[in-house]
C-alpha positions in Angstrom: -4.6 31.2 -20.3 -5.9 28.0 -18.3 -9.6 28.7 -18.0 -9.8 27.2 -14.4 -6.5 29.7 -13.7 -9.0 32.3 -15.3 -11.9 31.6 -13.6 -9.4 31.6 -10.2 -8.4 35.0 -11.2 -12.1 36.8 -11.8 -13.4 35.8 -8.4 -13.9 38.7 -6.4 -14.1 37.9 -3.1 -10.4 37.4 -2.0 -10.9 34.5 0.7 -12.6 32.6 -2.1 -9.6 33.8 -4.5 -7.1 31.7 -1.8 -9.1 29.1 -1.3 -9.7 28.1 -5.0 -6.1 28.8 -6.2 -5.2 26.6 -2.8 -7.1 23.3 -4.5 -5.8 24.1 -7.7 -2.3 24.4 -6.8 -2.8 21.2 -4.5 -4.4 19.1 -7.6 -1.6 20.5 -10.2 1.3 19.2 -7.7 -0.4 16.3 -7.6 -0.7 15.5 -11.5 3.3 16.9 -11.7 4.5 14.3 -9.0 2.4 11.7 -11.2 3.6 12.5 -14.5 7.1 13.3 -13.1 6.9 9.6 -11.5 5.7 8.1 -15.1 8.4 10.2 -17.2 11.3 8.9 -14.8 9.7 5.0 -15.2 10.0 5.2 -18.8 13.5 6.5 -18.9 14.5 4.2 -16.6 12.6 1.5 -19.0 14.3 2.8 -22.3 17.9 2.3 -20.7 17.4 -0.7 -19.5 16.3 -1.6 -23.3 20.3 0.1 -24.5 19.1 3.4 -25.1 22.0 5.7 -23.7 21.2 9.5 -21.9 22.6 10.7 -25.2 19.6 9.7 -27.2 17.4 10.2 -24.7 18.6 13.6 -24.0 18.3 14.5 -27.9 15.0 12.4 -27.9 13.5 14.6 -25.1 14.8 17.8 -26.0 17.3 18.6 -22.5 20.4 17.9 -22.1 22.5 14.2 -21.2 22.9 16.0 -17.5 18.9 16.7 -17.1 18.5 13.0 -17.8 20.3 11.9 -15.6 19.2 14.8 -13.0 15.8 13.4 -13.5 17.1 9.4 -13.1 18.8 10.8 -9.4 16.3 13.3 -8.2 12.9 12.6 -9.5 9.8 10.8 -7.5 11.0 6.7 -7.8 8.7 5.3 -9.7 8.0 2.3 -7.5 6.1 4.3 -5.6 3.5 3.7 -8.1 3.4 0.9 -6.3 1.5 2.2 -3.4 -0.7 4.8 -5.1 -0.8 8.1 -7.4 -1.6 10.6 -4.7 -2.3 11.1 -1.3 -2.9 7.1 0.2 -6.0 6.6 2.9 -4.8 3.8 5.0 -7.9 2.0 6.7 -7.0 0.1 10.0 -9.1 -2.2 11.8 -10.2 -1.5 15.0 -12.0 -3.8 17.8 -14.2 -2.7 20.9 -12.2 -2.0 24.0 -12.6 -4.3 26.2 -14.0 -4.1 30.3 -15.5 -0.5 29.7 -18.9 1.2 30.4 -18.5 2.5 27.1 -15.9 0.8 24.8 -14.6 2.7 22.0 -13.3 1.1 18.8 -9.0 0.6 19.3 -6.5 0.0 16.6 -3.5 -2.6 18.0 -0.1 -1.1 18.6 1.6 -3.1 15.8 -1.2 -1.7 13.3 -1.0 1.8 14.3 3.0 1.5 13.9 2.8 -0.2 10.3 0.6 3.0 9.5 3.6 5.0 10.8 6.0 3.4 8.8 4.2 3.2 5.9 3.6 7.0 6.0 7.3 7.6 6.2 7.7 5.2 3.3 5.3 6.9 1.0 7.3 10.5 2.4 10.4 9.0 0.8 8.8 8.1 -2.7 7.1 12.1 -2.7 3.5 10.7 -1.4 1.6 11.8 1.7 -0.7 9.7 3.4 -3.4 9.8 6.3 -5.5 6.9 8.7 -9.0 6.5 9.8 -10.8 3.8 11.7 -12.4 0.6 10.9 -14.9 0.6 13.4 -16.8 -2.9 14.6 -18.5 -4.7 12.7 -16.0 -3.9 9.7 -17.8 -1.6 7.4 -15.5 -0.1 5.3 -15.4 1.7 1.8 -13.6 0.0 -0.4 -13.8 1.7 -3.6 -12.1 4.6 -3.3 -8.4 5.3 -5.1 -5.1 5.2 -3.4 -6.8 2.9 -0.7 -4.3 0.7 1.6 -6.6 -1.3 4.2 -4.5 -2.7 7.2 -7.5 -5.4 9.0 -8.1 -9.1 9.5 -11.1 -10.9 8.1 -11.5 -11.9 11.8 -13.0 -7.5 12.1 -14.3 -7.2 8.7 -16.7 -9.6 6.9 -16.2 -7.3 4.0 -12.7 -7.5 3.7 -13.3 -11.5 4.4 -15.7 -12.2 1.5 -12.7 -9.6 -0.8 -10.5 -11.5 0.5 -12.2 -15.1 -0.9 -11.5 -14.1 -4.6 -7.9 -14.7 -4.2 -7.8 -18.3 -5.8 -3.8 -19.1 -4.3 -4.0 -17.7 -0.7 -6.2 -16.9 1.9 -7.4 -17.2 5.4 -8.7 -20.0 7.3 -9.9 -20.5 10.7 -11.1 -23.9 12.4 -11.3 -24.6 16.4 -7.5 -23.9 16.6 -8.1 -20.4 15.4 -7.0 -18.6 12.3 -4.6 -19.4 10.0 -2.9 -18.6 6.3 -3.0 -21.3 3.1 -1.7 -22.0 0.3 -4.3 -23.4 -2.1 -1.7 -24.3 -4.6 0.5 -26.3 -2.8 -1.9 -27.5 0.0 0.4 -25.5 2.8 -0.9 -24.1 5.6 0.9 -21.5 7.9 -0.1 -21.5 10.9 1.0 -18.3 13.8 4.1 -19.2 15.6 2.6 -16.7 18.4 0.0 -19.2 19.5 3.2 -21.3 20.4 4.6 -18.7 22.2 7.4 -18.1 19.5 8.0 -14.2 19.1 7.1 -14.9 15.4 3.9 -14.5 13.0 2.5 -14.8 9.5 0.6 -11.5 7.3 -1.2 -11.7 4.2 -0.1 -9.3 1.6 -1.5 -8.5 -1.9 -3.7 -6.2 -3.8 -7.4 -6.9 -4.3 -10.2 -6.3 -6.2 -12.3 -3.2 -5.7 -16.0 -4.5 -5.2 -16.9 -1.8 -7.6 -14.9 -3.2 -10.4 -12.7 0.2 -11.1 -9.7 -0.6 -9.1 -7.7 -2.2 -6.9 -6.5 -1.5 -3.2 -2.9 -2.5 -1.2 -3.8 -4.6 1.4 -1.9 -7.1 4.0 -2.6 -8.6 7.3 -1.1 -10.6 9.7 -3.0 -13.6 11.6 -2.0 -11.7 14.7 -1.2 -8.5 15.1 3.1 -8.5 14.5 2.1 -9.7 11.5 1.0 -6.1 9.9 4.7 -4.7 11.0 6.1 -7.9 9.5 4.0 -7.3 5.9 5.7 -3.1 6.6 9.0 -4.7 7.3 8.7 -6.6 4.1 7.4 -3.5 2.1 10.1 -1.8 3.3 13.1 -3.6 2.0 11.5 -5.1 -1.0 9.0 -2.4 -2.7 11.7 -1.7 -5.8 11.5 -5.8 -6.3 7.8 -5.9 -5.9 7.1 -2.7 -8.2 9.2 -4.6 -10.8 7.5 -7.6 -11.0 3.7 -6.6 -10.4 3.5 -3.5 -11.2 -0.2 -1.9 -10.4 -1.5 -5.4 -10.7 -3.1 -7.8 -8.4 -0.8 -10.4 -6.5 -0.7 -11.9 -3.2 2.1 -13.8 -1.0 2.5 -14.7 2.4 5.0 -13.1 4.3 6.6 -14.8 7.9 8.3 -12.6 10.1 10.2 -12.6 13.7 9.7 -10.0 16.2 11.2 -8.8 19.8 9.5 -10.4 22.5 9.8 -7.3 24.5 9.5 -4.4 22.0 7.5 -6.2 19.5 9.3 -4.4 16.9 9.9 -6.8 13.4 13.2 -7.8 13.1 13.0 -9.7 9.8 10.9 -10.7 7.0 10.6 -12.8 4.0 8.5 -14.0 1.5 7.4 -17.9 1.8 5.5 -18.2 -0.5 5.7 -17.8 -4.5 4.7 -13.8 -5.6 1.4 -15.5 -7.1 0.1 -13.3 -9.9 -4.4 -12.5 -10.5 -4.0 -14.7 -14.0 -2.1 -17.8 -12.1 -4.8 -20.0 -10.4 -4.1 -22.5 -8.0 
């Protein structure tokens, strides 16, 4: 018997029973939708290396239709790619504007990347929940299954994070802000300050200032930028997952947008997937 099941099972006050057998069953689900995710990655890995679902069946102990059950129905395991249980997406949030007493306000654009993103992480077996990035920007960044949606502009935290990457970044001069490229010298700057309905975001992971982790982040230089960074996600996370893995990266992603709606109407990549270990 699993002592913690055990221990579950001698309590004798029944509210306490539920509530203990409640965490317990959330926390097992949680390490089954993780190993599930990890088992169906390497399958998928020994196929692509010319293993067939005969061996891998006789390998594994079930039969050539549970393999392939568990290729078509199992939790994708690019969804590693966003996190390993249930993701806290931070979103940066300024001070409302003309009132006796502002309250801090996420944009519209941010709010609806969150929304997207939850139904993305719905789709890969992962739940996922929001809070607030109050002014001046103090946020906790070292914390697992982290995504932080916010511009250095609202966060000097996330700035000075932001400053380890050594091939992208942002910049701001009397013009406002900006994305470059430190290894080609290219900067990108918001089509939006033109009045073109497009923009530029920011996307990568990043170091955890505690040194144990990484978090997904992304950013546009105005705020269509975050859905552009979602739109990209969106159509590209099984090409992403493949090529970074859990690791560090960062590219620069330009997107176009509605005038009216502001809803993203396509993305793309502009910039080279630039890995932790290649420097500028």
């Amino acid at each position: 018997m699993n002592p913690e099941i055990e221990a579950v099972r001698e309590l004798e006050d029944p509210l306490k029973q539920a509530q203990q057998a409640s965490e317990l069953l959330n926390r097992y689900q949680a390490a089954v939708t993780q190993l599930s995710r990890v088992r169906r990655e390497a399958i998928e890995q020994l196929i692509a290396q010319g293993m067939t679902k005969a061996q891998l069946a006789d390998s594994l102990g079930m039969t050539r239709a549970r393999v392939g059950q568990l290729l078509a129905a199992g939790p994708r395991s690019e969804g590693l790619f966003l996190g390993n249980g249930k993701l806290t997406v931070a979103l940066g949030a300024k001070q409302e504007a003309d009132k006796a007493q502002p309250s801090p306000v996420v944009s519209q654009e941010g709010f609806q990347a969150y929304e997207r993103l939850c139904e993305l992480a719905r789709t890969l077996g992962l739940d996922a929940q929001y809070e607030v990035i109050p002014p001046p920007g103090m946020v906790d960044l070292n914390r697992d299954n982290l995504v932080v949606i916010c511009g250095p502009r609202l966060s000097p935290i996330i700035a000075q994070v932001l400053a380890s990457d050594p091939n992208l970044g942002f910049a701001h001069d009397d013009r406002g802000w900006y994305l470059v490229d430190h290894a080609t010298g290219t900067t990108y700057r918001s089509p939006r300050d033109d009045g073109e309905p497009a923009d530029y975001a920011y996307l990568g992971r990043l170091p955890r200032i505690d040194g144990r982790g990484t978090f997904l982040y992304f950013a546009g230089i105005h705020a269509p930028g975050n859905g552009g960074a979602m739109h990209y996600l969106e159509g590209h996370l099984e090409e992403l997952y493949g090529e970074v893995r859990t690791g560090r990266f960062s590219a620069i992603i330009g997107c176009r947008f509605d005038p009216d709606t502001r809803q993203v109407v396509s993305s793309e990549r502009v910039t080279p997937l630039y890995r932790a270990d290649t420097r500028a």
